[in-house]
N, C-alpha and C positions, 0 to 999 in steps of 0.2 A: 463698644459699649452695648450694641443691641443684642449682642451671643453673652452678655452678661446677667444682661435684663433677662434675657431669656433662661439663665441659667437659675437665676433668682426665682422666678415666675414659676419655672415648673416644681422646682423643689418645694418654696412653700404652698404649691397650690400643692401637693403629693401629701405633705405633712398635713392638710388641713383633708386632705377628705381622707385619709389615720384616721384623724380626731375622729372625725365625723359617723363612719363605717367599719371601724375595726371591731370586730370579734374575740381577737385573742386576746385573753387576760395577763398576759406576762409582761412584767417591769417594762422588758425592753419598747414595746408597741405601745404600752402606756405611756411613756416619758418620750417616745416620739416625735410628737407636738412640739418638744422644748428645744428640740434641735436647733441649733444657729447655726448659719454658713458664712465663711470667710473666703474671700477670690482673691488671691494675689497674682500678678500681668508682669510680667518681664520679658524682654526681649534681649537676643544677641546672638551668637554661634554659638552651633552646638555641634557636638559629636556623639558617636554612638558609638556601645561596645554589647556585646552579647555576653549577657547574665544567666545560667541555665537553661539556656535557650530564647531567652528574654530578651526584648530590643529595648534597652535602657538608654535615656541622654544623661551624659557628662557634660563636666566644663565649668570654666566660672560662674557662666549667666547661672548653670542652675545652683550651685552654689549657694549664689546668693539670691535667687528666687527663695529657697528654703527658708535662709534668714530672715527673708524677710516678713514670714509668717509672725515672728519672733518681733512685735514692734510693739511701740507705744500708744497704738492707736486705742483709746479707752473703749472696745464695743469689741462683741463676738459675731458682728453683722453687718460688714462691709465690704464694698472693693476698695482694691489697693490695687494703681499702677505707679511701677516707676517711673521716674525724671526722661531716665532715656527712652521707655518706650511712648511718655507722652510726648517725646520730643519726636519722635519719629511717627508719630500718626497727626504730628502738628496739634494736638488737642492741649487748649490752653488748659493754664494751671488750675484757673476758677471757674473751670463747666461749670454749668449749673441747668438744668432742666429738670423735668417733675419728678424723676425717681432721683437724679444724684443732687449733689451739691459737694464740690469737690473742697477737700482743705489741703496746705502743704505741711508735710511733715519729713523729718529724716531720723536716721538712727545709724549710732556708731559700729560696725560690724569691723573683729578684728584693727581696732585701728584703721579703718576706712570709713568715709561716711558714707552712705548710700541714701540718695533725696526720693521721695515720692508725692505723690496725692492721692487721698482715699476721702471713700464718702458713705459715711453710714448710710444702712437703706431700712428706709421706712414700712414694714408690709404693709401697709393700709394705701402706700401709695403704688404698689404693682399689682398688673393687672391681671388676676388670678383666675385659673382655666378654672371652666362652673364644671361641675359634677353633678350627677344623680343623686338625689336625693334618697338616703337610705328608707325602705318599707317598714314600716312600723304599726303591725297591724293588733286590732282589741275585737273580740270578740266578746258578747252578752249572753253567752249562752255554755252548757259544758263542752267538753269534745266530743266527738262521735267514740273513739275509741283512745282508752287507757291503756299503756301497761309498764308497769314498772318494776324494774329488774335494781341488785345490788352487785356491784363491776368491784373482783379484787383489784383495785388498779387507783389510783390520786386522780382526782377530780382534771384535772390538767393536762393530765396522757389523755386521757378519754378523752377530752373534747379536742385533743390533737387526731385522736384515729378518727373521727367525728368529721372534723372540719378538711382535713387535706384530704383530696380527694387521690391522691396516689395510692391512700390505702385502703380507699373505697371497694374494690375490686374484691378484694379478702375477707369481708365482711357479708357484701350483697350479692346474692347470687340471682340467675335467672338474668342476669343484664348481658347484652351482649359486646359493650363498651359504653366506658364512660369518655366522653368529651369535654376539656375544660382547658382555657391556656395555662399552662405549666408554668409560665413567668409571672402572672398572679399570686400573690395571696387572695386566700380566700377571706370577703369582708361582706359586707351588706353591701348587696347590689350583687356580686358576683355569679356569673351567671354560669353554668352548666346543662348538658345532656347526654340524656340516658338514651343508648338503645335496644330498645326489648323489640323480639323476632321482627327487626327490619323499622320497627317506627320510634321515631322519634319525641321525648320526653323533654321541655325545654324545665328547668328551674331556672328561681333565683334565690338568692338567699335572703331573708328576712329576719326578723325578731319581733317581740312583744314583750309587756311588760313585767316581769316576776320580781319576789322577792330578794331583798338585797342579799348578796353573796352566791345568787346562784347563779350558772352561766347556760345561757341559752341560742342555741344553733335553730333555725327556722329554714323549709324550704318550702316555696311554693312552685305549683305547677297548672298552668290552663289546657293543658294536654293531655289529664286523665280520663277516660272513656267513662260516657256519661255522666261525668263531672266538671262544673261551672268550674270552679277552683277548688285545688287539692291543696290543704296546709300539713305539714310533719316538723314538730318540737320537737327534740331533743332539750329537756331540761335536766341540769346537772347537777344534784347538791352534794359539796365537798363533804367528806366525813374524817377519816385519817389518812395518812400519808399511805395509805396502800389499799384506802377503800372508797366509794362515794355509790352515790345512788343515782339510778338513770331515770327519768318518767319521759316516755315516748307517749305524746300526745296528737294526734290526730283530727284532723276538721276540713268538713268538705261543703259543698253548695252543687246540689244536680242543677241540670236542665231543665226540668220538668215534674209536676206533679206526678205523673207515672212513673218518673225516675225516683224518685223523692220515695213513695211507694216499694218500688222495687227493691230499694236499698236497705229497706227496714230487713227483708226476705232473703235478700242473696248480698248485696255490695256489700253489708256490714261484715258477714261472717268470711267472704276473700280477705275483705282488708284488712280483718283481725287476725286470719290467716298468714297472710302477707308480714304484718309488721312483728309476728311473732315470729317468725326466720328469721326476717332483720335484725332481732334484738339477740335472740338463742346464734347468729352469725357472729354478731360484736362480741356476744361473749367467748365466743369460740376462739376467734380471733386473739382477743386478749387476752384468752389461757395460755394458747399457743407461743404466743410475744413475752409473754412472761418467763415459758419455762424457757424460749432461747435464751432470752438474756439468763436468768440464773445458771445454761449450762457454760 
């Protein structure tokens, strides 16, 4: 019961920080959230056979573990153990503690009956791993630097070359690798690092507030030289199915009145430097991507 809970527990804590941090705007990550999970518990002998290489169990028990996916139980959100293997863990019929409350039910398989108890589970009653609260930053003021380019490409490819960092490489030059777990998606909170000649670049990813229908990528960084915090938007507004518009927006905070100063003189014109690679990069990029796939 406690590798149940547990199972319970981490899924919906998974599905709620989705909710919470996701980025991507596609059906799937959207409808996320509504996922329900069903456990079905059986016990008995098994055997195994090699399927393509595959170590697969046979047998009755799984059989009718399958089946018994296949029941009456009115909810798309519960465990289900069988008769026998409550009988062999000794676990009365009527548990009941703060996540289950167990009922008995059976169903006819093939002309056999097969008995169980399940117990729908409450999310409000499991105790769900905390997360980080996704960055959500507002500024009152413009950006330091604009620029906005129009990408032949759907609003939704872009903010895929955008957001996975595997194609980060292809676009950004002058990094000497990027750093990121590859078993992430990328969401708010999701952290990464740059390395340029030997130091180290921490982001994370963020957002801010825009108009409706447009999708927006944020990263922040406390690692840029002579700057307090460094912000980079990527704002994306959808146009046709083969075009959309980029605005790469920029915002920093120095150190220092002298810094503050100095930046009017030389930071600004590097980092308008700078994000006009990056942008003339992604284009390049998504020319390149394009003609493969139409060869």
């Amino acid at each position: 019961l406690a590798q149940i809970e547990t199972m319970f527990t981490a899924f919906y804590g998974h599905l709620r920080l989705l909710e919470k941090n996701r980025i991507c705007p596609c059906n799937a990550c959207a409808t996320a959230p509504n996922l329900e999970l069903k456990v079905v518990a059986h016990s008995g002998d098994l055997k195994f056979i090699q399927v393509q290489g595959n170590r697969k169990p046979f047998g009755q028990q799984v059989i009718e573990a399958h089946r018994l996916l296949k029941n009456s139980v009115d909810s798309d959100n519960y465990a289900l153990i069988s008769k026998e293997l409550a009988n062999d863990l000794e676990l009365p019929l009527d548990y009941n503690s703060k996540v289950y409350r167990f009922n008995e039910g059976k169903d006819l398989y093939d002309e056999k009956e097969i008995a169980y108890i399940y117990s729908l589970i409450e999310i409000e009653k499991l105790n769900l791993n905390s997360f980080s609260q996704a960055k959500k930053v507002s500024f009152d003021r413009d950006p330091n630097i604009v620029l906005e380019e129009t990408f032949p490409i759907a609003a939704e490819s872009l903010l895929e070359y955008i957001t996975n960092f595997t194609y980060r490489h292809h676009w950004v030059k002058g990094v000497d690798k990027f750093e990121y777990n590859t078993n992430e998606v990328n969401r708010l909170g999701t952290e990464h690092v740059c390395v340029i000649n030997g130091k180290q670049l921490n982001f994370v990813t963020v957002t801010k507030n825009s108009e409706p229908g447009k999708f927006v990528h944020g990263e922040l960084t406390p690692d840029a030289p002579f700057i307090k915090e460094f912000y980079q938007f990527y704002i994306i507004t959808p146009g046709t199915a083969t075009q959309c518009n980029l605005r790469l927006e920029m915002y920093w905070e120095t150190k220092s009145i002298f810094i503050k100063i100095m930046s009017y003189l030389l930071l600004n014109r590097a980092v308008k430097k700078n994000a006009s690679n990056v942008v003339s990069g992604l284009m390049q990029f998504v020319t390149q991507s394009r003609e493969t796939e139409m060869n």
